[in-house]
C-alpha positions as CSV (number, residue, x, y, z in Angstrom):
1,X,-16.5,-18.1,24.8
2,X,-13.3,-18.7,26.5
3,X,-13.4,-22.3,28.1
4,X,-11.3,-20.9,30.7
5,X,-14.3,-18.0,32.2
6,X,-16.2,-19.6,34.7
7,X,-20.3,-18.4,34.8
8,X,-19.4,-16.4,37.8
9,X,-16.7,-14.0,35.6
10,X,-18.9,-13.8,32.8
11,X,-21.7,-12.6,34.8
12,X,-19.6,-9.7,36.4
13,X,-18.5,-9.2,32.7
14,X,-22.8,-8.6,32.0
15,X,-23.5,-6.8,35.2
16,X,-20.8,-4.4,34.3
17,X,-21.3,-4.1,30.6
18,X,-17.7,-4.8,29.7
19,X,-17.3,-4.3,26.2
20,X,-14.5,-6.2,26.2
21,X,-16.2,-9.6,25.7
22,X,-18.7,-8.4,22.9
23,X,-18.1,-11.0,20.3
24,X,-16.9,-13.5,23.0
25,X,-20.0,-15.5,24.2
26,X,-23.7,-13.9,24.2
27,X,-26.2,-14.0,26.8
28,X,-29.7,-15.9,26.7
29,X,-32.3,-14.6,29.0
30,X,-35.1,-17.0,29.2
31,X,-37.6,-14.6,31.2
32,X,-37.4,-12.7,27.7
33,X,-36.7,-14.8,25.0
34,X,-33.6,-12.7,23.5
35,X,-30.0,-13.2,23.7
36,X,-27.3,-10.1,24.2
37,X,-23.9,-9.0,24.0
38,X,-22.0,-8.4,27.1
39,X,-22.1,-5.1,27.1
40,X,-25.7,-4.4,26.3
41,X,-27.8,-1.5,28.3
42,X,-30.4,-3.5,29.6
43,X,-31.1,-4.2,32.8
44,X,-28.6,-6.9,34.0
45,X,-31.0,-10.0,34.2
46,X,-31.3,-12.6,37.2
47,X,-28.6,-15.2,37.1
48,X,-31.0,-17.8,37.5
49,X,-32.2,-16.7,34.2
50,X,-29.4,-16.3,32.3
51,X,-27.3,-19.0,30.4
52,X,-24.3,-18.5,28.4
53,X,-23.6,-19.3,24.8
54,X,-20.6,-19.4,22.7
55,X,-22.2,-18.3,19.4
56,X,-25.4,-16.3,18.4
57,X,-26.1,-19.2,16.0
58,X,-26.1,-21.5,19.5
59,X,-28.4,-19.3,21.0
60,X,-30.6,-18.8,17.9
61,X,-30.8,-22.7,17.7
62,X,-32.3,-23.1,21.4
63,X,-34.6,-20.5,20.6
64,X,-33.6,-17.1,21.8
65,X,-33.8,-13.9,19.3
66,X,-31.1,-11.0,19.0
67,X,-32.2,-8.0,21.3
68,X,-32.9,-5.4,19.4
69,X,-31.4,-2.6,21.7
70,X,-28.0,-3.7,21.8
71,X,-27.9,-5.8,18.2
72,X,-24.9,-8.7,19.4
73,X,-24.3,-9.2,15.5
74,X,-23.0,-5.7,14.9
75,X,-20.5,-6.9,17.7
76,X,-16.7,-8.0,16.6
77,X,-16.3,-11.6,15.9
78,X,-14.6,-13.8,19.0
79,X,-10.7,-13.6,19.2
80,X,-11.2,-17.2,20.0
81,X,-11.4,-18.4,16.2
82,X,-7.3,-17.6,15.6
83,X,-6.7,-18.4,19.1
84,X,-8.2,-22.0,18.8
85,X,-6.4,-24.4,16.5
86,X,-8.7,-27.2,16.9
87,X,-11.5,-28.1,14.3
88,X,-14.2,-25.8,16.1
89,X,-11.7,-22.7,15.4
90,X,-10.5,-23.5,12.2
91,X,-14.6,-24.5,11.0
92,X,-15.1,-20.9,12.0
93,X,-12.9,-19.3,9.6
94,X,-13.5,-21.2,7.0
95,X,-17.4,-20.5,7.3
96,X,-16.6,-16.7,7.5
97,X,-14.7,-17.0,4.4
98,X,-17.9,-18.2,3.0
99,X,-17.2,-22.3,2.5
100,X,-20.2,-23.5,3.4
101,X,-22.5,-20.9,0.8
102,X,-19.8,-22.6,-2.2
103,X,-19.1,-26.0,-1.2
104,X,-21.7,-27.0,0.8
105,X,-21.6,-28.8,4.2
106,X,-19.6,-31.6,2.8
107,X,-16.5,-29.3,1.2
108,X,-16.2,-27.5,4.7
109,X,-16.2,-31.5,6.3
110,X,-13.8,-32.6,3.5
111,X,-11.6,-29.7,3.9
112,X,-11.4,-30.4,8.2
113,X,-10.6,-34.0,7.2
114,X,-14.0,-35.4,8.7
115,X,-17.2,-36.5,7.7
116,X,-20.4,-34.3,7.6
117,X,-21.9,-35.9,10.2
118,X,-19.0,-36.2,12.3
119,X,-18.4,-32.5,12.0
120,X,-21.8,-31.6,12.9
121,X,-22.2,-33.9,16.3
122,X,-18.6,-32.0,17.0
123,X,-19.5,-28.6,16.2
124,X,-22.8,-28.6,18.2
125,X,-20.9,-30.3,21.2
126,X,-18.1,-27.4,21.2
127,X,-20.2,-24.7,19.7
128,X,-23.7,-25.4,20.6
129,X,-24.9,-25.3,16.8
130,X,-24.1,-27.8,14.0
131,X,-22.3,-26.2,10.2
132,X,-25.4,-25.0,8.5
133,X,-27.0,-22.9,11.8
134,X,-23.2,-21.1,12.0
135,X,-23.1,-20.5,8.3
136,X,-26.8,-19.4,8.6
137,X,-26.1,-16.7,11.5
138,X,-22.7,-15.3,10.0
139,X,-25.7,-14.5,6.2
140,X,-28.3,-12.7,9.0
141,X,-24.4,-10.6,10.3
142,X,-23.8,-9.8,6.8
143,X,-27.0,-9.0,6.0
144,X,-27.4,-6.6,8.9
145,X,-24.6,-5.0,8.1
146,X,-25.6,-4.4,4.6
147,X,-29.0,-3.7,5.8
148,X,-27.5,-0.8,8.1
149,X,-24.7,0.2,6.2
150,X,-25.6,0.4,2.9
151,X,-28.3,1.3,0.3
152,X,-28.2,-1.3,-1.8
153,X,-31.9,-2.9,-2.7
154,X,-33.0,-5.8,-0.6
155,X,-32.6,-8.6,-3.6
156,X,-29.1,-7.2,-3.8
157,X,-28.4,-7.3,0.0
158,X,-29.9,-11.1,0.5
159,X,-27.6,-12.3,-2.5
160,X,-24.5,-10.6,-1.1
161,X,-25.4,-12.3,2.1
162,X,-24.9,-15.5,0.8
163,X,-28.8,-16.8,1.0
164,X,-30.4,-18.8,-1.7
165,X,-33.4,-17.0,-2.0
166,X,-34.9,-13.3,-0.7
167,X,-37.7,-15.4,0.8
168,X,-35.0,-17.5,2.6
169,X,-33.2,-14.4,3.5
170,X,-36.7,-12.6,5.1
171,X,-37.7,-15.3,7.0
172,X,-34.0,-15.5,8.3
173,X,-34.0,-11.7,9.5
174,X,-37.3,-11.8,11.4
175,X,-36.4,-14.7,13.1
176,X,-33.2,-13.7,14.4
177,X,-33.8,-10.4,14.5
178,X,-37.7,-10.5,15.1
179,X,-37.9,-7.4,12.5
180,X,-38.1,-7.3,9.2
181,X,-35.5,-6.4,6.2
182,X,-37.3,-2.9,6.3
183,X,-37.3,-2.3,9.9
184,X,-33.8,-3.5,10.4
185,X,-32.3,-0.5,8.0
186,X,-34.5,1.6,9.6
187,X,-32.1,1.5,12.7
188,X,-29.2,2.4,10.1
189,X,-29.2,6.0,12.5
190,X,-27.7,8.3,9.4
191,X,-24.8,6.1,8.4
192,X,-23.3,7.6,5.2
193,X,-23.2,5.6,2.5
194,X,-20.7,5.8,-1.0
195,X,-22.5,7.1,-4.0
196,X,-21.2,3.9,-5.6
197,X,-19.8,0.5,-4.5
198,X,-19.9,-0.4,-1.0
199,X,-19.1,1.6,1.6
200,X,-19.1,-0.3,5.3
201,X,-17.8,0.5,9.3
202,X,-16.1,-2.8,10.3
203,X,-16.4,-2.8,14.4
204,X,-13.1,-3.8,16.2
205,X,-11.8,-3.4,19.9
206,X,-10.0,-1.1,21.6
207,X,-7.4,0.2,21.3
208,X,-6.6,0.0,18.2
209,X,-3.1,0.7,16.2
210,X,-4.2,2.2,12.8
211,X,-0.8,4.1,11.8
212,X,1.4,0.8,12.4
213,X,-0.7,-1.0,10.2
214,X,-1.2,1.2,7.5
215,X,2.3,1.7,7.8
216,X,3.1,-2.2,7.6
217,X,0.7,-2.2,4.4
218,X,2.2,0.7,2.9
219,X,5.9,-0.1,3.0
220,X,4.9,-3.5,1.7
221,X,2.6,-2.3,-1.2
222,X,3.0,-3.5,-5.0
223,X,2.4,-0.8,-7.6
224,X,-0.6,-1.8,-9.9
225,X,-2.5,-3.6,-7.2
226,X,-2.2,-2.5,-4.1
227,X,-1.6,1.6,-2.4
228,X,-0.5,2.1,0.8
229,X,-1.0,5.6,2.4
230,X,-0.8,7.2,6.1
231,X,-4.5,6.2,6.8
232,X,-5.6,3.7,4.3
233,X,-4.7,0.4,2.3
234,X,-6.2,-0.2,-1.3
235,X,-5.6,-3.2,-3.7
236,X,-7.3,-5.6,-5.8
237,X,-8.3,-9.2,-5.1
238,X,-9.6,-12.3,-6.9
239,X,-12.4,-13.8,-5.3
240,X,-14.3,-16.7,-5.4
241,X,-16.6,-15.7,-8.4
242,X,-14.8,-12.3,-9.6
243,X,-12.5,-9.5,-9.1
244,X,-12.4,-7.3,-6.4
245,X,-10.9,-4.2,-5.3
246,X,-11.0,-3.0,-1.3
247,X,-10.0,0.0,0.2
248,X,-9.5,0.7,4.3
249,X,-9.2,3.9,5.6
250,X,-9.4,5.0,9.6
251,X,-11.3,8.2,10.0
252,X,-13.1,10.0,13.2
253,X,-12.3,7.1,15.0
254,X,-13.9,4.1,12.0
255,X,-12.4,1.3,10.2
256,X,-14.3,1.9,6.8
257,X,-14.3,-0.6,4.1
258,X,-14.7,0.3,0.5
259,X,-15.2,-2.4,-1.9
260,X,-16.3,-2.6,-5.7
261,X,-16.8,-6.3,-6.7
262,X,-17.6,-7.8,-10.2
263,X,-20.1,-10.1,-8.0
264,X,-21.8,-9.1,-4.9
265,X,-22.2,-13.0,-3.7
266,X,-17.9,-12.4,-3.1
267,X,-18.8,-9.2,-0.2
268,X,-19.5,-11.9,2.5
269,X,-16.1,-13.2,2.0
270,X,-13.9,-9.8,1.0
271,X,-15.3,-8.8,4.6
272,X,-14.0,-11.5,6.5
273,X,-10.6,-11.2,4.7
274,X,-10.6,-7.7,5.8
275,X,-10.9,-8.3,8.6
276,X,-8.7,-11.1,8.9
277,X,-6.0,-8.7,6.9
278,X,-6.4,-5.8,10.0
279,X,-6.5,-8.5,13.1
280,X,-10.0,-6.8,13.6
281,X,-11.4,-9.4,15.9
282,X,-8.3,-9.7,18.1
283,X,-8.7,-8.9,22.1
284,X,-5.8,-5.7,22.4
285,X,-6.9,-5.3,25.9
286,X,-6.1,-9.3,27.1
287,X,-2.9,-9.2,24.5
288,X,-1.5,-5.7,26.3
289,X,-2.3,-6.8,29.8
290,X,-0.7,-10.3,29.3
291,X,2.9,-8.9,27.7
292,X,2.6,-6.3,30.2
293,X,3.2,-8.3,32.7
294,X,6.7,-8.8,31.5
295,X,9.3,-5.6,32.4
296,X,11.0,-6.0,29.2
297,X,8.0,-5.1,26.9
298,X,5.7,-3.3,29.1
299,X,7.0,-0.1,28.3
300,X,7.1,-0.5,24.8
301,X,3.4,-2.0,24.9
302,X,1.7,1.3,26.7
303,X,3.8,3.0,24.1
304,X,2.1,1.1,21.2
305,X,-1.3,-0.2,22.8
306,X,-3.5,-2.1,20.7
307,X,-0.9,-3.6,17.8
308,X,-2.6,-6.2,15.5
309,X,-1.5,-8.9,14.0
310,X,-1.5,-8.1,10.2
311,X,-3.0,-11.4,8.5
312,X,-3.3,-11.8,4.3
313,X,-6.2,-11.4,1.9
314,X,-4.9,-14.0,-0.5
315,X,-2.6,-17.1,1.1
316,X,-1.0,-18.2,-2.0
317,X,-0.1,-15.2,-3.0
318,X,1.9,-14.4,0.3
319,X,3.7,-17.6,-0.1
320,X,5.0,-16.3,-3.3
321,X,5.8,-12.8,-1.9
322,X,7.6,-14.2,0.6
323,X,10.0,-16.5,-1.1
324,X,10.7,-13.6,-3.6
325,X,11.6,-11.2,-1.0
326,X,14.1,-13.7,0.8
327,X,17.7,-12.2,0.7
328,X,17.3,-9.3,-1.0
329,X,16.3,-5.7,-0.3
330,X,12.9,-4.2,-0.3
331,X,13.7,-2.4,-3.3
332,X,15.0,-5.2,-4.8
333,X,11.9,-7.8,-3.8
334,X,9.5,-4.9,-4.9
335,X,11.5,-5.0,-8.6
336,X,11.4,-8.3,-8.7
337,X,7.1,-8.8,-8.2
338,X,6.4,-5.7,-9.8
339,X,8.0,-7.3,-13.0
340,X,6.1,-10.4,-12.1
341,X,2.9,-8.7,-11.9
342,X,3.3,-6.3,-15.1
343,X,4.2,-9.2,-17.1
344,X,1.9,-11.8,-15.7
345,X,-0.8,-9.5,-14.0
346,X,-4.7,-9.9,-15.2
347,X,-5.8,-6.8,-16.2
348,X,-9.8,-5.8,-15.3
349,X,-12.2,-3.1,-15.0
350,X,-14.1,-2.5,-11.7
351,X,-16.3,0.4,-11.7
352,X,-15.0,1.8,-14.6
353,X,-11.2,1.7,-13.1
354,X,-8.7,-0.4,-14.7
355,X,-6.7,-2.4,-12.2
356,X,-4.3,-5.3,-12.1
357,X,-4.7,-8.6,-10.3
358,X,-1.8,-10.2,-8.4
359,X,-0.7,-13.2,-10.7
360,X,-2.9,-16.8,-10.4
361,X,-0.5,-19.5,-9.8
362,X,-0.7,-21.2,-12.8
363,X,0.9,-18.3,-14.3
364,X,3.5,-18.2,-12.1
365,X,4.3,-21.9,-12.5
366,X,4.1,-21.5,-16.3
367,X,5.8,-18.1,-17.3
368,X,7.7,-17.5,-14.0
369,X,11.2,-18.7,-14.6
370,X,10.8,-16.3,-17.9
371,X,10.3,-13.2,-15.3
372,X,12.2,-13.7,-12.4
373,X,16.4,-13.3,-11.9
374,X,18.2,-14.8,-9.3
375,X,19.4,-18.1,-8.6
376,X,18.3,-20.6,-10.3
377,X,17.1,-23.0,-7.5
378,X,15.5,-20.1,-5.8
379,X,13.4,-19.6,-9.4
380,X,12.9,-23.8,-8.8
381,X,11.4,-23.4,-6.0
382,X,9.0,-20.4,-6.5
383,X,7.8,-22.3,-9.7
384,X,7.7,-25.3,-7.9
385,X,5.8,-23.9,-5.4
386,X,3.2,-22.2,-7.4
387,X,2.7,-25.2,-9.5
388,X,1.6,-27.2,-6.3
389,X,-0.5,-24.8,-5.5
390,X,-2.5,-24.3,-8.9
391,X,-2.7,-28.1,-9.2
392,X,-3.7,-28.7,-5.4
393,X,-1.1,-30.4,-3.9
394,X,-0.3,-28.1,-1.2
395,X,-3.4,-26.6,0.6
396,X,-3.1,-23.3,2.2
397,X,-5.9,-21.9,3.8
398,X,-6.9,-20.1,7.1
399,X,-9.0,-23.1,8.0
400,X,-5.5,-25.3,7.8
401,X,-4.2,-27.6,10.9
402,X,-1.1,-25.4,11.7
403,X,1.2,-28.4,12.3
404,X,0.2,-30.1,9.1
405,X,0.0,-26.5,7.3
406,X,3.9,-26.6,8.4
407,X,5.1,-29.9,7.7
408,X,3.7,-29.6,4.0
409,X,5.4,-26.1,3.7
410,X,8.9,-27.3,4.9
411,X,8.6,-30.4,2.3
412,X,8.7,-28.1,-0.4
413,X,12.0,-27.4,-1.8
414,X,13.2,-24.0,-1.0
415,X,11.2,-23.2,2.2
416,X,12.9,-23.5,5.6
417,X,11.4,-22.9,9.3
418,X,11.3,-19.3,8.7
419,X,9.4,-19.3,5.5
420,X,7.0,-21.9,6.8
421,X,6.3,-20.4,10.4
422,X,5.9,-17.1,8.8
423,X,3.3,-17.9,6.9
424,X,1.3,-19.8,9.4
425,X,1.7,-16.7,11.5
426,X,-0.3,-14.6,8.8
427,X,-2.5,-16.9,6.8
428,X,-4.0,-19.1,10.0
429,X,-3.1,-15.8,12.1
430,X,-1.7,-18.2,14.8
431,X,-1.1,-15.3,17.5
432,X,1.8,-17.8,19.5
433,X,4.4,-17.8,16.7
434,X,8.0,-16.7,17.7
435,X,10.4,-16.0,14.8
436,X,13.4,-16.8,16.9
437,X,16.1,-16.9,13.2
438,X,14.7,-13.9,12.6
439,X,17.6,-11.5,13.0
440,X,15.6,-7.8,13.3
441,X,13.9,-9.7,16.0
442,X,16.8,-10.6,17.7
443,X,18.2,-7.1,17.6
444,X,14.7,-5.8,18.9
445,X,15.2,-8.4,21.5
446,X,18.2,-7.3,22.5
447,X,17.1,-3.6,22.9
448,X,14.3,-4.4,24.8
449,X,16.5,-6.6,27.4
450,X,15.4,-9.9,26.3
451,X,18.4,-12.9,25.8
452,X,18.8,-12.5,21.5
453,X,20.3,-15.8,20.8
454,X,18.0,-18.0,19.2
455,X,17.6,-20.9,21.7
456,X,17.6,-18.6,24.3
457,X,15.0,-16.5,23.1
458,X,13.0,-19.1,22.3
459,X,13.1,-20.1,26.0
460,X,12.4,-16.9,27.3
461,X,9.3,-16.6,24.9
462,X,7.4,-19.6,26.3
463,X,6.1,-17.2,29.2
464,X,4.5,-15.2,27.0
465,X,2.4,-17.7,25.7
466,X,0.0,-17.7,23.8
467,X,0.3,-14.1,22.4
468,X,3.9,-15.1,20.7
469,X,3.2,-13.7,17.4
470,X,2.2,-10.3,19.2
471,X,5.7,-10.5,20.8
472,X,7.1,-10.5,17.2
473,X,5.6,-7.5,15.9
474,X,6.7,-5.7,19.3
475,X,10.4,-7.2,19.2
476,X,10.0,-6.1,15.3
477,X,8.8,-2.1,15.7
478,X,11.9,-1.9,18.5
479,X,14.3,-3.2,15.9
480,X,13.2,-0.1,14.0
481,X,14.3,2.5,16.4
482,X,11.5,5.4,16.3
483,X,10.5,4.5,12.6
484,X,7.4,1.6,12.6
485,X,9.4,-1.6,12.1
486,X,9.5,-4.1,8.9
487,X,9.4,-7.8,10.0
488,X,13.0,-8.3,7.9
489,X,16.0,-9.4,9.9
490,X,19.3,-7.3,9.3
491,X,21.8,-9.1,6.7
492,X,24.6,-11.4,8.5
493,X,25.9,-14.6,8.6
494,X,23.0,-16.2,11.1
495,X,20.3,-15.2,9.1
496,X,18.9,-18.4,7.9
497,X,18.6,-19.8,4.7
498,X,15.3,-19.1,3.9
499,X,14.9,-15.7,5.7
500,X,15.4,-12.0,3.9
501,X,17.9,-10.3,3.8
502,X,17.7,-6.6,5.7
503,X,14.3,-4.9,5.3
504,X,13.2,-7.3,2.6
505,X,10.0,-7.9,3.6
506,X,7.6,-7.4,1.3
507,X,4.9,-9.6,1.7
């Protein structure tokens, strides 16, 4: 819930069932008992009965159930999680990628640099519910949308959810839902389902750019574990406890996930790195009105409504990617990790498929230098990072304190303020990051009207704060000309160290 929306706003938002906030704060009707999206079909209640909360899990913990017309679960999740940076945003991302279900509590406290008890008073000050009650309402969003989605038995769908038991999962549904495991698929209104595997709808908001992303993905896919086509993304992943292979595809209007894991307890978190990968619970209709306001891009943004921010399923590895791709071409970079993965790749079998598994880091750190050509300190510091990575020295997550996230990156040998910002712009999916020594930038700057010298640029991006990052990927496509742009700068002379050469991203 934005801290900026005053009660008055968000009860226009209710009265006029603006979809745009589902996801952003529900409300709690105490005449009823039951808490709502925004946009929900009910009759808009009283104001002196309503009250505002900035989580379901808040809502559930002062004792309001989901309404079971509108369903505020099956809503997108709040863009507030990437737009936050303080310990209540980054908590959230870390308990959607399933921390709290494998390290308990304590490793998500650890891991924010606070103690469990300190984290909970914080949490339920800012979010109105302490650790466990989030991680508890993200397991009853899974498990409806396994419930609905899918036809997978109900043991299957309660261990997939992340709970500890089917009892525990049961009692969790009818109390948040006030219907059972049964009824709740009941509502699943003739969803089809995948004769194998998992097939899913992930929600998003409107608009949405589907062909620039899968055509981001595509031009950026590695042969043997990812496949990039006009109107889907595929690859393999390693998860928490197995292997994992996704695919996205945009049809009749749907995001659909396909996934086929070696555990089911890893589909909480492939969905929430799905999503993170597609920008999925971004705001398109705040981030359009906001650059709009500017002459230079508002052309180019009703040309190209809805562009996401395209995050990463697998941090380390994009580190990697991205100091392999720096100063060469695309078809260079995409020789260079192909080799990497044929020769260091895990091979596994996921439904009966054999597929390839981007190299782990101790690999990389071991075996690297053997595979990779180039100069020899950039090998260093590939190497070098990788090995910090596998033994835990640097920490990169989506739950990471940006600034800190940054200062650890640029102490590594080999990674400059390109490299570093980069990065925090798709693993934290920090949507105010301006690549200003980016030289395709630049050039799209330049077309669109906007002063392309770095300093200068820099200045004239602080009004478009907060949404810098989104600025990027415009400045980016209008580098490209009528093709959809690749986030490389053009070769020359201020292109800095640490930056690719032309079109070398490949990340």
């Amino acid at each position: 819930m934005s801290p900026t929306m005053t009660f008055d706003e968000r009860y226009r938002a209710i009265s006029s069932r603006d979809a745009r906030f589902d996801g952003q704060f529900v409300t709690a009707v105490s005449s009823t008992g039951i808490y709502c999206r925004p946009s929900c079909p009910a009759k808009t209640p009283k104001e002196a009965n309503v009250t505002f909360y900035p989580t379901s899990a808040a809502a559930h913990e002062a004792g309001f159930r989901a309404c079971k017309r509108c369903l505020p679960e099956a809503a997108p999740g709040s863009p507030d999680w990437n737009l936050r940076g303080d310990v209540a945003g980054r908590a959230m991302r870390l308990i959607a990628d399933g921390v709290v279900e494998r390290e308990g509590v304590a490793g998500l406290a650890n891991r924010l640099g606070y103690s469990s008890r300190h984290l909970t008073r914080l949490l339920a000050t800012e979010l109105g519910a302490g650790p466990l009650a989030l991680a508890r309402a993200h397991r009853a969003h899974t498990a409806r949308l396994l419930l609905i989605g899918t036809d997978l038995p109900v043991a299957d769908v309660a261990f997939s959810a992340g709970f500890a038991s089917v009892r525990q999962f049961n009692e969790t549904v009818r109390e948040v839902f006030e219907m059972t495991p049964t009824e709740l698929r009941a509502r699943r209104r003739g969803l089809p389902n995948a004769p194998t595997g998992i097939d899913l709808v992930l929600p998003y908001r409107e608009p949405f750019d589907p062909d620039g992303l899968f055509a981001w993905m595509g031009v950026r896919a590695l042969a043997g574990v990812e496949e990039g086509g006009a109107s889907s993304f595929a690859r393999t992943l390693r998860l928490p406890h197995g292997a994992a292979w996704f695919r996205l595809r945009h049809e009749q209007g749907r995001l659909r996930l396909e996934a086929k894991l070696e555990s089911l307890a890893d589909l909480s978190t492939l969905v929430a790195r799905a999503r993170r990968l597609f920008d999925l619970d971004a705001d398109p209709l705040a981030i359009d009105e906001a650059l709009s306001r500017h002459p230079e891009l508002a052309l180019h943004v009703r040309e190209n409504p809805g562009m996401r921010l395209p995050g990463t399923a697998d941090p380390h590895e994009l580190l990697i990617r991205a100091m392999v791709g720096q100063q060469i071409s695309v078809a260079a970079a995409r020789t260079h990790l192909t080799r990497l993965v044929d020769a260091l790749g895990e091979r596994v079998e996921l439904a009966g498929e054999q597929r390839i598994l981007f190299p782990t880091m101790e690999a990389i750190a071991e075996r690297g230098a053997e595979i990779l050509t180039g100069p020899a300190a950039r090998i260093r510091a590939i190497t070098g990072a990788a090995a910090a990575l596998a033994r835990g020295e640097l920490q990169l997550t989506s739950g990471d304190d940006a600034q800190e996230q940054r200062a650890a990156l640029l102490a590594m040998p080999g990674i400059g303020p390109w490299t570093a910002d980069y990065v925090r712009m798709r693993v934290i999916g920090d949507p105010d990051v301006i690549l200003t020594g980016d030289v395709a930038l630049r050039t799209g700057a330049a077309r669109a009207g906007i002063p392309s010298e770095a300093r200068e640029l820099a200045a004239w991006a602080t009004r478009a704060a907060p949404w810098r990052s989104y600025v990027s990927m415009h400045l980016w496509r209008l580098a490209a000309g009528p093709a959809v742009a690749s986030p490389a700068p053009h070769p020359g002379p201020t292109a800095p160290v640490d930056a690719p050469a032309a079109e070398a991203r490949v990340d």
